[in-house]
C-alpha positions as CSV (number, residue, x, y, z in Angstrom):
1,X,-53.8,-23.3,12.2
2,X,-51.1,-24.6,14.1
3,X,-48.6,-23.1,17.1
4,X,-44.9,-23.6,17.9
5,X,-44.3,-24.6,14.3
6,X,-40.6,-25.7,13.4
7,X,-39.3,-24.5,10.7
8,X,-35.7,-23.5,8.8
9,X,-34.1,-23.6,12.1
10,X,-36.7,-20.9,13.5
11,X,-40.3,-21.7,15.6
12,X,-42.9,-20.1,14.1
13,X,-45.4,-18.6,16.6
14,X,-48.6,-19.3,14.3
15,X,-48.7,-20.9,10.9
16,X,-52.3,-21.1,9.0
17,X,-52.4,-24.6,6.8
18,X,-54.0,-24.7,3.4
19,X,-54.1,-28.2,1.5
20,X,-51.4,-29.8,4.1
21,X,-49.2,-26.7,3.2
22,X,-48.4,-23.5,5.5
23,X,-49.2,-20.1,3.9
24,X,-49.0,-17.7,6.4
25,X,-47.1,-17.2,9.2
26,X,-48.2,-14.7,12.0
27,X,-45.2,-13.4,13.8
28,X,-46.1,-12.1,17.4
29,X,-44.0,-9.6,18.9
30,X,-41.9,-10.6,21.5
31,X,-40.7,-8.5,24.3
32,X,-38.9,-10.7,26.0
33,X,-35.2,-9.6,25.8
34,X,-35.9,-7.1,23.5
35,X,-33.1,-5.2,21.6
36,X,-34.3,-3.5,18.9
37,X,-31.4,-3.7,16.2
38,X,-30.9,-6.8,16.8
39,X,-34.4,-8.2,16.8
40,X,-34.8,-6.4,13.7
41,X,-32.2,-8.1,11.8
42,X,-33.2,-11.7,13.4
43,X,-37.1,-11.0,11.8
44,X,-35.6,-9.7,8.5
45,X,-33.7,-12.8,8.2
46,X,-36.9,-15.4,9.0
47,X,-38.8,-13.5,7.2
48,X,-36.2,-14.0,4.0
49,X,-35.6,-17.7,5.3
50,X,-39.6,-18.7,5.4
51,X,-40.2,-16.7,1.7
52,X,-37.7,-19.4,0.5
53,X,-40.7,-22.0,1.6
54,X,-43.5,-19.6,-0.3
55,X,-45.1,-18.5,3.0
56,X,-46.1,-15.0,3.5
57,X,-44.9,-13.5,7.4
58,X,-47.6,-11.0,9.1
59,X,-45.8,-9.6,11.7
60,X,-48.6,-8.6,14.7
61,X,-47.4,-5.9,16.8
62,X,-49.1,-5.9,20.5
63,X,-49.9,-1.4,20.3
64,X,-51.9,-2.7,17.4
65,X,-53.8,-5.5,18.5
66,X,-54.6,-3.6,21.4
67,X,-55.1,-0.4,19.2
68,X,-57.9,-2.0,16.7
69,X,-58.1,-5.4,17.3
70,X,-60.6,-5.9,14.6
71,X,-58.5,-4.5,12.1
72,X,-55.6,-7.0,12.7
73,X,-58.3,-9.8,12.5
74,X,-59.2,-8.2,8.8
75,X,-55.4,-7.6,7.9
76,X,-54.7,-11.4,8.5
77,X,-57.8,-12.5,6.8
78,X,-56.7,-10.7,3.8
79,X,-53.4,-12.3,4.1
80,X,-55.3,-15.6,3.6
C-alpha cells in the first residue's frame, strides 16, 4: 500500500501494490472545494486515465465509511 501516489498527471490518494505493480486505487472523497459537476467529471476522467494503466478505482465515500465501516473494509478486500 502506498499514499500520495503520482500518476498520469493525477495523485492517487491510496494505491495497493501487487508484484511491484499497482492494482487498485482507493479514491477518498474530498470535500475540500467541492463542486459537484465539476468534481464529477474530474473522477470520471481519472478513473478513465488510471484504467488505461489496468488499475481498478474504488471510490470511498465518507457517509459510507462512517455508515458501515466494516463493509467498505470487505468491498475493498474484494476489490483485491
Amino acid at each position: 500500500m502506498l499514499q500520495n501516489y503520482a500518476l498520469g498527471g493525477f495523485i492517487l490518494d491510496i494505491v495497493f501494490v501487487k508484484d511491484n505493480r499497482v492494482i487498485l486505487h482507493i479514491d477518498f472523497e474530498n470535500t475540500q472545494n467541492y463542486h459537484p459537476e465539476i468534481s464529477y467529471r474530474i473522477k470520471i476522467h481519472q478513473e478513465k486515465t488510471i484504467a488505461t494503466y489496468g488499475i481498478k478505482t474504488y471510490h470511498l465515500w465518507s457517509y459510507n465509511w462512517w455508515k458501515d465501516a466494516e463493509k467498505e473494509i470487505e468491498n475493498i478486500t474484494n476489490q483485491l
